[in-house]
MOPAC internal coordinates of N, CA, C and O (Angstrom, degrees):
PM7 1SCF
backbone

  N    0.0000 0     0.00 0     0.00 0    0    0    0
  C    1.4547 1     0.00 0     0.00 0    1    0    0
  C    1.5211 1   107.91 1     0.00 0    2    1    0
  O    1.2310 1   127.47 1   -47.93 1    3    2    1
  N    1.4539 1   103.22 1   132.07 1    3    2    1
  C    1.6044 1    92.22 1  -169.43 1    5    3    2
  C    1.6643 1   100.86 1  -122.24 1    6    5    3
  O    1.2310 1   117.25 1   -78.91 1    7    6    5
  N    1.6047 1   122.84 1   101.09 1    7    6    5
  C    1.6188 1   136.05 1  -127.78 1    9    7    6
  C    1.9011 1    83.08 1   -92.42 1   10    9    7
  O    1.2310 1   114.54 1   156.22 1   11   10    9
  N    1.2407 1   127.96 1   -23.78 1   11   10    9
  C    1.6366 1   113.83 1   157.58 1   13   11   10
  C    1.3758 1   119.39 1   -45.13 1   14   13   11
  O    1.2310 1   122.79 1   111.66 1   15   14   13
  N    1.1655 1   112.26 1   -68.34 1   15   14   13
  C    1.6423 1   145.22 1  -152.08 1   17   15   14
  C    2.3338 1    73.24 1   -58.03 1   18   17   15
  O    1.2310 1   131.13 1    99.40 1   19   18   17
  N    1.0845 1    96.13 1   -80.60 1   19   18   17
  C    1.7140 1   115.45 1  -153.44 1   21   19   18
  C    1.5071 1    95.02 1   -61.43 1   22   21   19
  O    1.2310 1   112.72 1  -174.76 1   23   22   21
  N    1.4988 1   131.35 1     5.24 1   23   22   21
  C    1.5976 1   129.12 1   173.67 1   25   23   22
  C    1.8112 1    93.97 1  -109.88 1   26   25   23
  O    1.2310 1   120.12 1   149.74 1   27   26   25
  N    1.5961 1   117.37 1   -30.26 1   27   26   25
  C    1.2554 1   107.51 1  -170.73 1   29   27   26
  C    1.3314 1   106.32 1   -86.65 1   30   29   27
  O    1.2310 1   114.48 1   167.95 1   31   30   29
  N    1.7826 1   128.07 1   -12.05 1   31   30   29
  C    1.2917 1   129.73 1   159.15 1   33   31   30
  C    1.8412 1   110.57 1   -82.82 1   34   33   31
  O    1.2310 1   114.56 1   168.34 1   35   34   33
  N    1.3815 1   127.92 1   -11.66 1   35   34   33
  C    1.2511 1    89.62 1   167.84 1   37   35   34
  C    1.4201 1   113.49 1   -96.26 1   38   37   35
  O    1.2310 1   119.99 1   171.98 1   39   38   37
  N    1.6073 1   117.62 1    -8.02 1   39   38   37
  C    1.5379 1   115.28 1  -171.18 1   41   39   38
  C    1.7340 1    87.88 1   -71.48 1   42   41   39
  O    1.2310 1   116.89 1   118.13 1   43   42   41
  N    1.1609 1   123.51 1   -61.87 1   43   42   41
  C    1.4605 1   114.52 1   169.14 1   45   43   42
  C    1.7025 1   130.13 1   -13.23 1   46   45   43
  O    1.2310 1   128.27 1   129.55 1   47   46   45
  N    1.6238 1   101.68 1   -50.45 1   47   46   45
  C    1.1286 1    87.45 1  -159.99 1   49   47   46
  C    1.7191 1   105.91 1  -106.88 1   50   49   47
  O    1.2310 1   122.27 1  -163.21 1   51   50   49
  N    1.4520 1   113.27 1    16.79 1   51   50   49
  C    1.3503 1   122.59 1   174.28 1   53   51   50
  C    1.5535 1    95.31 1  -108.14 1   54   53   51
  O    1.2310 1   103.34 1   157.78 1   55   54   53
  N    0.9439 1   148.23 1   -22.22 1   55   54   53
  C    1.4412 1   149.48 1   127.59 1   57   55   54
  C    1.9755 1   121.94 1   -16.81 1   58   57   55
  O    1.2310 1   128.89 1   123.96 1   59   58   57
  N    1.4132 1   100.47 1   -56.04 1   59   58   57
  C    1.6523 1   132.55 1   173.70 1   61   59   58
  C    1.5971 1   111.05 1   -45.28 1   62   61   59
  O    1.2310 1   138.26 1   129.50 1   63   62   61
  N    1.8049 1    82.22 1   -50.50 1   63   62   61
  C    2.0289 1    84.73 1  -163.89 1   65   63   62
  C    1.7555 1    90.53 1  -103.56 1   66   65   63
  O    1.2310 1   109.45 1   166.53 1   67   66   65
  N    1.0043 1   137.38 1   -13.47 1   67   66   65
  C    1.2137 1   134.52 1   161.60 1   69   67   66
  C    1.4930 1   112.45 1   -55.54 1   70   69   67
  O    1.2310 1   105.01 1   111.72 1   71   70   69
  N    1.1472 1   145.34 1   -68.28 1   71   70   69
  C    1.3411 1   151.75 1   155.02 1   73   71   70
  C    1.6147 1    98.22 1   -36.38 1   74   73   71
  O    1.2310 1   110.01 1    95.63 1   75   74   73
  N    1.5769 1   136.35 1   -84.37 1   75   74   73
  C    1.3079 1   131.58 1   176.71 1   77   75   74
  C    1.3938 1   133.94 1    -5.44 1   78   77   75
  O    1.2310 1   129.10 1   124.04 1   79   78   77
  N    1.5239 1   100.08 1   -55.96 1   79   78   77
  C    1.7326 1   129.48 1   168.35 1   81   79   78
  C    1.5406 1   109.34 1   -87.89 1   82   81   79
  O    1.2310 1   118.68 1  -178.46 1   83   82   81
  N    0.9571 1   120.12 1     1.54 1   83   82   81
  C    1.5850 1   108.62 1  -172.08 1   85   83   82
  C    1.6422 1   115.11 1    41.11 1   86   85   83
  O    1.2310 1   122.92 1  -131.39 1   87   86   85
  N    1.1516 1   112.01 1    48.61 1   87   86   85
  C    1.7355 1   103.34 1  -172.14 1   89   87   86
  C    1.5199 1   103.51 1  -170.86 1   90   89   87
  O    1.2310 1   115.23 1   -42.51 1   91   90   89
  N    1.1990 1   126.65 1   137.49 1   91   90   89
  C    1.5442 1   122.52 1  -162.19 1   93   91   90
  C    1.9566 1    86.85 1   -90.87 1   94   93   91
  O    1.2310 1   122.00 1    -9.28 1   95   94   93
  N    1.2724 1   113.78 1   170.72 1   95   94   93
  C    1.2592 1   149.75 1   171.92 1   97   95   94
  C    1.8432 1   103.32 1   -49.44 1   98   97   95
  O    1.2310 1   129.55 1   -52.94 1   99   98   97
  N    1.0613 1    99.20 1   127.06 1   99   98   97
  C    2.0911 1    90.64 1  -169.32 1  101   99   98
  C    1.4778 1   101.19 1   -89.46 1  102  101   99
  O    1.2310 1   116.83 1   169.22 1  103  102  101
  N    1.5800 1   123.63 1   -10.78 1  103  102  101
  C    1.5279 1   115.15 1   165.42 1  105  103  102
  C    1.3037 1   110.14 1  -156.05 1  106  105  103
  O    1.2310 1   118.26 1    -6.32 1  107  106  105
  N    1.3500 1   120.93 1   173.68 1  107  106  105
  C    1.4120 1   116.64 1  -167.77 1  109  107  106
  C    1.3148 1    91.65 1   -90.97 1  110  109  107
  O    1.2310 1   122.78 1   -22.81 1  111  110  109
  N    1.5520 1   112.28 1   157.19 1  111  110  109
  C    1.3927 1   128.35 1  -172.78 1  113  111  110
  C    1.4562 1   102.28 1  -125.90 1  114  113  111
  O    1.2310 1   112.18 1   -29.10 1  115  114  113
  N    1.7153 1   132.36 1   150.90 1  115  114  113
  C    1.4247 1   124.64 1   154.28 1  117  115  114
  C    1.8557 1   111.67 1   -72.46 1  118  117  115
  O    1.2310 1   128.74 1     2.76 1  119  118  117
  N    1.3529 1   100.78 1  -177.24 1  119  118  117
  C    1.4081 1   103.80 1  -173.22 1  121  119  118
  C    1.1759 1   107.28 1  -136.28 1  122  121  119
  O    1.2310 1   104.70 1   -83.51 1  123  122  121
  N    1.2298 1   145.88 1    96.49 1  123  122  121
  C    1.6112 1   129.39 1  -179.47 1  125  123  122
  C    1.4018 1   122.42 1  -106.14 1  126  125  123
  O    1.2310 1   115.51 1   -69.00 1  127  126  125
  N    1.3379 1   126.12 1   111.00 1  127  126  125
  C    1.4143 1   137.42 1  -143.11 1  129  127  126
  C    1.6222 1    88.94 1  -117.73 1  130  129  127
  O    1.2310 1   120.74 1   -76.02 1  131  130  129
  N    1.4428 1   116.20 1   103.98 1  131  130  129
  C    1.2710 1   138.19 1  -176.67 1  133  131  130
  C    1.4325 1   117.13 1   -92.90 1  134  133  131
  O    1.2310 1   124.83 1   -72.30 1  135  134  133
  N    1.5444 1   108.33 1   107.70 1  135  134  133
  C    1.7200 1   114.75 1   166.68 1  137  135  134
  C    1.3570 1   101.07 1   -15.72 1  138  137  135
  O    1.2310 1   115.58 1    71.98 1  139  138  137
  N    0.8550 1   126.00 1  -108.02 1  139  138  137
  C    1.6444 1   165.90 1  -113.38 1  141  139  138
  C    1.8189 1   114.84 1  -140.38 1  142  141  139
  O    1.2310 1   115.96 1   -69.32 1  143  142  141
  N    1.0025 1   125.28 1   110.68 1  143  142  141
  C    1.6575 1   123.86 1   147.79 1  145  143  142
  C    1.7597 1   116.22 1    19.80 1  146  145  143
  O    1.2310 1   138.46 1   120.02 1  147  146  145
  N    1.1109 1    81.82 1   -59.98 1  147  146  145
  C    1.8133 1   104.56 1  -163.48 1  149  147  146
  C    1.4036 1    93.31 1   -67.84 1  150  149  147
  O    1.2310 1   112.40 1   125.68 1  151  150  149
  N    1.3368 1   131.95 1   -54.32 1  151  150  149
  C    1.5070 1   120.46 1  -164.14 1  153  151  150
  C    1.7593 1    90.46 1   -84.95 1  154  153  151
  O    1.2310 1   115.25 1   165.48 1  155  154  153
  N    1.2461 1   126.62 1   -14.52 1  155  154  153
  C    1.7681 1   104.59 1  -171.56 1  157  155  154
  C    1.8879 1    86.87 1   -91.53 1  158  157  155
  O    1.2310 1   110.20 1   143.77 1  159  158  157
  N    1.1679 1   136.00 1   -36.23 1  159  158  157
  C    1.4234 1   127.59 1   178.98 1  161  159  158
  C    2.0351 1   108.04 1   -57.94 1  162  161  159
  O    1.2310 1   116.28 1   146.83 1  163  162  161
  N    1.4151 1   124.67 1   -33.17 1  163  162  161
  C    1.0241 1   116.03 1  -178.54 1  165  163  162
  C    1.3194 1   117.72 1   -74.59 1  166  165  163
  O    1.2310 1   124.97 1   138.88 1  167  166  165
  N    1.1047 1   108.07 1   -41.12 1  167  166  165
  C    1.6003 1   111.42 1   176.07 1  169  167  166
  C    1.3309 1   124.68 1   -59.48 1  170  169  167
  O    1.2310 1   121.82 1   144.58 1  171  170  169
  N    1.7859 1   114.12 1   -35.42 1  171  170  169
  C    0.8820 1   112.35 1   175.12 1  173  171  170
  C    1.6135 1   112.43 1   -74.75 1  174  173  171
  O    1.2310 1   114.55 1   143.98 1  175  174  173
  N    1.4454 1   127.93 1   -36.02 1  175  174  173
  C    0.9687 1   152.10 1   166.21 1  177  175  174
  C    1.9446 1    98.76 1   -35.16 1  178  177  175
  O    1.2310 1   117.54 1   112.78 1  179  178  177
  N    0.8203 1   122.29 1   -67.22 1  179  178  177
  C    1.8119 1   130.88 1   158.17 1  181  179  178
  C    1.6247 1   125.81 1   -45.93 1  182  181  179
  O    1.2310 1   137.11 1   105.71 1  183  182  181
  N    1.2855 1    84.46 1   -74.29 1  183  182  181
  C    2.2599 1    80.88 1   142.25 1  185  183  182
  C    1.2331 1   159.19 1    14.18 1  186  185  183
  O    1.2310 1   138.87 1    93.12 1  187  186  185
  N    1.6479 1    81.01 1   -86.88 1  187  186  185
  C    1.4198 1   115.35 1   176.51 1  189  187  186
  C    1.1732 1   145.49 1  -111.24 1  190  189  187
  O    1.2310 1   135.50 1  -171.27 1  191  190  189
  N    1.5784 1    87.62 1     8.73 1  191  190  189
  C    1.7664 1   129.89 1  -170.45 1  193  191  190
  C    1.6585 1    94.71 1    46.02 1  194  193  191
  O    1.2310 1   114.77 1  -125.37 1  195  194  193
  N    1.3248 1   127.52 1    54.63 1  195  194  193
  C    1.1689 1   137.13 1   177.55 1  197  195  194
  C    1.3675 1   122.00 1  -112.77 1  198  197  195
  O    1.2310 1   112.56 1  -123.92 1  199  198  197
  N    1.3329 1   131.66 1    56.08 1  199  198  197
  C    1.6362 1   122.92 1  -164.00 1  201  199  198
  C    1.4157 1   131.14 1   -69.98 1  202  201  199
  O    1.2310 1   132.09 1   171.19 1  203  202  201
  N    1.5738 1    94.26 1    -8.81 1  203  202  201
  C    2.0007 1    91.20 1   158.15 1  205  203  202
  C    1.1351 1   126.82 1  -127.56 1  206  205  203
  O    1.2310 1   123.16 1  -151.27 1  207  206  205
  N    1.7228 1   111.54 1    28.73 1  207  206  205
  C    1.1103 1   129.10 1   146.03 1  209  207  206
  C    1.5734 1   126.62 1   -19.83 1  210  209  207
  O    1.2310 1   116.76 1   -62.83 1  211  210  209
  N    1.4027 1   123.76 1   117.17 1  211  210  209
  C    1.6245 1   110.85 1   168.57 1  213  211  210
  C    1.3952 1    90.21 1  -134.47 1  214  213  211
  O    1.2310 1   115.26 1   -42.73 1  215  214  213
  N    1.3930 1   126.60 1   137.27 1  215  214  213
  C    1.0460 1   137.41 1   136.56 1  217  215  214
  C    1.8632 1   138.91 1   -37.88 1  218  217  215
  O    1.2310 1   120.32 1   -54.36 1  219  218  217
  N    1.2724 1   116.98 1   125.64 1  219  218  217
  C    1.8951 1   103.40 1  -172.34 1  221  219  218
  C    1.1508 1    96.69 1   -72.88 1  222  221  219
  O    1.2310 1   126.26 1     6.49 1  223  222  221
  N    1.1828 1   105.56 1  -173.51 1  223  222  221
  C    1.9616 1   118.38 1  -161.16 1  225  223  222
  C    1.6106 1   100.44 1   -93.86 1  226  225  223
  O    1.2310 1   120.88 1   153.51 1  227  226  225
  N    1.3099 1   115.93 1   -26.49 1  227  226  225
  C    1.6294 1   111.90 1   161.41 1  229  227  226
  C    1.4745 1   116.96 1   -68.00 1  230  229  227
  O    1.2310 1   114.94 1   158.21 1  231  230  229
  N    1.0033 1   127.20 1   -21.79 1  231  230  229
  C    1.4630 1   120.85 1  -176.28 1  233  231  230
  C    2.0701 1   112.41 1   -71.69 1  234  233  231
  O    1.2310 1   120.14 1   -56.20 1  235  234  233
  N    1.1264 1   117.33 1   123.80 1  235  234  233
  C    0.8506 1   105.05 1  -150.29 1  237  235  234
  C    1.9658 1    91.96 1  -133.33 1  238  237  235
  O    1.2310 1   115.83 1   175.64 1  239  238  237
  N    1.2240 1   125.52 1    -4.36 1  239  238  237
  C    1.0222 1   132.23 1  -172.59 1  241  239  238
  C    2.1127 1   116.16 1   171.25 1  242  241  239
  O    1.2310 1   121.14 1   -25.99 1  243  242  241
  N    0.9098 1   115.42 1   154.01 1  243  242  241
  C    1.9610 1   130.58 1   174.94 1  245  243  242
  C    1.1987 1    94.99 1  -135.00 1  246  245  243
  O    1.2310 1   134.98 1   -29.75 1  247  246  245
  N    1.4158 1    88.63 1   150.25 1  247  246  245
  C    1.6589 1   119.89 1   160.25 1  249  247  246
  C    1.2844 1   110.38 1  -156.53 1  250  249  247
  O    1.2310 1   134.89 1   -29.96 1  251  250  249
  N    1.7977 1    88.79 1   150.04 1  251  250  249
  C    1.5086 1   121.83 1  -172.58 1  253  251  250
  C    1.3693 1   112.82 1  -112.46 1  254  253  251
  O    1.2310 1   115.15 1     8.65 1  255  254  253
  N    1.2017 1   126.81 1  -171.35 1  255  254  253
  C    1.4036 1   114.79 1   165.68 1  257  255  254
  C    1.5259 1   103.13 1   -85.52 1  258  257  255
  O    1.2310 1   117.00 1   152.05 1  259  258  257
  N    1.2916 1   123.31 1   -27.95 1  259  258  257
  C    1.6267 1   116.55 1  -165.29 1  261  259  258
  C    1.9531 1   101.74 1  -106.30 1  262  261  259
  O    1.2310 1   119.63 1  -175.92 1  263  262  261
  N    1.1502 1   118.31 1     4.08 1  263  262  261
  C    1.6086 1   122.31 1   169.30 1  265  263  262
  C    1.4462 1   128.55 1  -171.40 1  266  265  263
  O    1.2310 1   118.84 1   -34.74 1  267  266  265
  N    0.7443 1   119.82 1   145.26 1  267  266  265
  C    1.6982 1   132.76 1  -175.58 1  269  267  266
  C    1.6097 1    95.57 1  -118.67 1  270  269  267
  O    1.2310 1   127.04 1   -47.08 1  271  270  269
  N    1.2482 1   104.05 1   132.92 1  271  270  269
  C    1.3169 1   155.39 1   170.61 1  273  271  270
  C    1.8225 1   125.95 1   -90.47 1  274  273  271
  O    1.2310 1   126.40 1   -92.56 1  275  274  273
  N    0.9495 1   105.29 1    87.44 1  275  274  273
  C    1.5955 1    95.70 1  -168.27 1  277  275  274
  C    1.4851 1   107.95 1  -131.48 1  278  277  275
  O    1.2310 1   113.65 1   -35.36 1  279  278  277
  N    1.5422 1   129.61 1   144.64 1  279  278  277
  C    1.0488 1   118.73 1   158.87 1  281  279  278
  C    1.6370 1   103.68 1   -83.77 1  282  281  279
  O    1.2310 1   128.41 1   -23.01 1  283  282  281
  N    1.6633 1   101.40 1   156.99 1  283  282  281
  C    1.8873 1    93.98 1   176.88 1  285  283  282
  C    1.5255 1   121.88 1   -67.68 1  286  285  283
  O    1.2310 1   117.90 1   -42.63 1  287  286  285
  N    0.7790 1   121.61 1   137.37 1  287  286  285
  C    1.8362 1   126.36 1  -167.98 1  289  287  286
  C    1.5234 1   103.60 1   -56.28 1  290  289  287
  O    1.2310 1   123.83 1   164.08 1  291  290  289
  N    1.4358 1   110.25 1   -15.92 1  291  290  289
  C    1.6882 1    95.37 1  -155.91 1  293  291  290
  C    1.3472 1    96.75 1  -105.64 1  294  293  291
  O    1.2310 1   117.44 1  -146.30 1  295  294  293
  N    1.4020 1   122.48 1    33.70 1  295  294  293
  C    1.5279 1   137.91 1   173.69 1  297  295  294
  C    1.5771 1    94.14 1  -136.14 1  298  297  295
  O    1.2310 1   118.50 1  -171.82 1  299  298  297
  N    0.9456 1   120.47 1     8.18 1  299  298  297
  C    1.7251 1   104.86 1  -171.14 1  301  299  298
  C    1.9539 1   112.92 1   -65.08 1  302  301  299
  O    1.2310 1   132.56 1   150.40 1  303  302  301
  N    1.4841 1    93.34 1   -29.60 1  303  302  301
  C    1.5422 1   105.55 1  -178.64 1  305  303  302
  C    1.7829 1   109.28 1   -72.29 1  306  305  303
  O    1.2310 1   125.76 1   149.66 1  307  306  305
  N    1.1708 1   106.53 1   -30.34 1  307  306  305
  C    1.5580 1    92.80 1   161.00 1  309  307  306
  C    1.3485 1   131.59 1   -99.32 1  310  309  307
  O    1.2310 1   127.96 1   163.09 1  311  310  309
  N    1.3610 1   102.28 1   -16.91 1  311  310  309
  C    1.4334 1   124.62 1  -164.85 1  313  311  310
  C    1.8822 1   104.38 1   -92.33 1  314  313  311
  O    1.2310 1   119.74 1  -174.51 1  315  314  313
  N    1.0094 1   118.10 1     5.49 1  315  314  313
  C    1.6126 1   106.81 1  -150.26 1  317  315  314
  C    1.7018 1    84.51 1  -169.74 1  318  317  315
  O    1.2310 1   127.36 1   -36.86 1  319  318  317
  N    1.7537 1   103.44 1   143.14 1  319  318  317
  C    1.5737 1   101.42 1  -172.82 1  321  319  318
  C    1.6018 1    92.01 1  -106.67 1  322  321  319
  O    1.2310 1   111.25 1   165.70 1  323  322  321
  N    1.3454 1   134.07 1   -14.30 1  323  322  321
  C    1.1426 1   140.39 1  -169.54 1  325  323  322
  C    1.4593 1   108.63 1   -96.95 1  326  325  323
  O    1.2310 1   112.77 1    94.84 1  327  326  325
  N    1.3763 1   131.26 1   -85.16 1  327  326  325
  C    1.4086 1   159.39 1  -177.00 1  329  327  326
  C    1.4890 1    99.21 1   -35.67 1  330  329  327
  O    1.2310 1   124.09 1   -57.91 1  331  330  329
  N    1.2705 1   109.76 1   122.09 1  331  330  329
  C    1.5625 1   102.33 1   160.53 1  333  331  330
  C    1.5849 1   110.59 1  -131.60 1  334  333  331
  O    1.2310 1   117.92 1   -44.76 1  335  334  333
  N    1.3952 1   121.57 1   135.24 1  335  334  333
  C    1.4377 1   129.99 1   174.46 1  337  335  334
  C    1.3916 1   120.70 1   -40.42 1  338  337  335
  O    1.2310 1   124.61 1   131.86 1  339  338  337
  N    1.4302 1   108.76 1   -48.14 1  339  338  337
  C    1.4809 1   128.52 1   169.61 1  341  339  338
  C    1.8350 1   111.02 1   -43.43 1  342  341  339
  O    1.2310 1   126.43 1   141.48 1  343  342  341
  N    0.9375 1   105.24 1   -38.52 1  343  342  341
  C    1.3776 1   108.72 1   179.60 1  345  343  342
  C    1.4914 1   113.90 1   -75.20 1  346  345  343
  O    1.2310 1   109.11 1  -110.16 1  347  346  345
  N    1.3312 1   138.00 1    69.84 1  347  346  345
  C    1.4730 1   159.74 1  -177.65 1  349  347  346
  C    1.1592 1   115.60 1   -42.94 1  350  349  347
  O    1.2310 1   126.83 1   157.04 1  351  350  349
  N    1.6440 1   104.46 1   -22.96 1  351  350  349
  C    2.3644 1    97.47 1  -165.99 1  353  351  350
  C    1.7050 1    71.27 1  -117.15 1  354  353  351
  O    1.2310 1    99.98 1   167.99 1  355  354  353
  N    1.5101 1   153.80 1   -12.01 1  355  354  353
  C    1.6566 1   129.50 1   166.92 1  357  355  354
  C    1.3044 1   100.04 1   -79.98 1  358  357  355
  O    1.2310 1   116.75 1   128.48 1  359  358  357
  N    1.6431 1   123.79 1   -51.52 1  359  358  357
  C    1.4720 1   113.61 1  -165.70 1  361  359  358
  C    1.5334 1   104.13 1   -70.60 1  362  361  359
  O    1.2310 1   120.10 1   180.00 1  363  362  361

């Protein structure tokens, strides 16, 4: 996981929907940029008071108003049966 690359894609892409909506973000949110499956299924798993929670292989990230949930994009090709990194104007 390379935590530049995956901070310069989310300032990007809160930038994206900022312009999109014409309207900035009404509060600051955290961001949690997840290795691997396994750490975005536990959290949610904690969450959601859900402990055998698994996520499908398309799920690739949630959001709340107070956090976003993401696995990092630049695993999406192993991490994700849908999502691919390669794809530059989805990620």
């Amino acid at each position: 996981m390379n935590i530049n690359e995956d901070e310069k894609l989310t300032k990007n892409g809160i930038v994206s929907v900022t312009i999109f909506f014409n309207s900035p973000f009404n509060k600051e949110f955290d961001i949690v940029i997840h290795p691997n499956r396994h750490s975005l299924d536990s959290t949610w798993q904690k969450d959601w008071n859900s402990p055998d929670f698994k996520s499908e292989c398309w799920m690739v990230g949630s959001g709340v108003a107070s956090k976003l949930d993401i696995i990092s994009p630049k695993i999406w090709d192993t991490e994700s049966c849908e999502h691919k990194y390669a794809d530059t104007a989805k990620t």
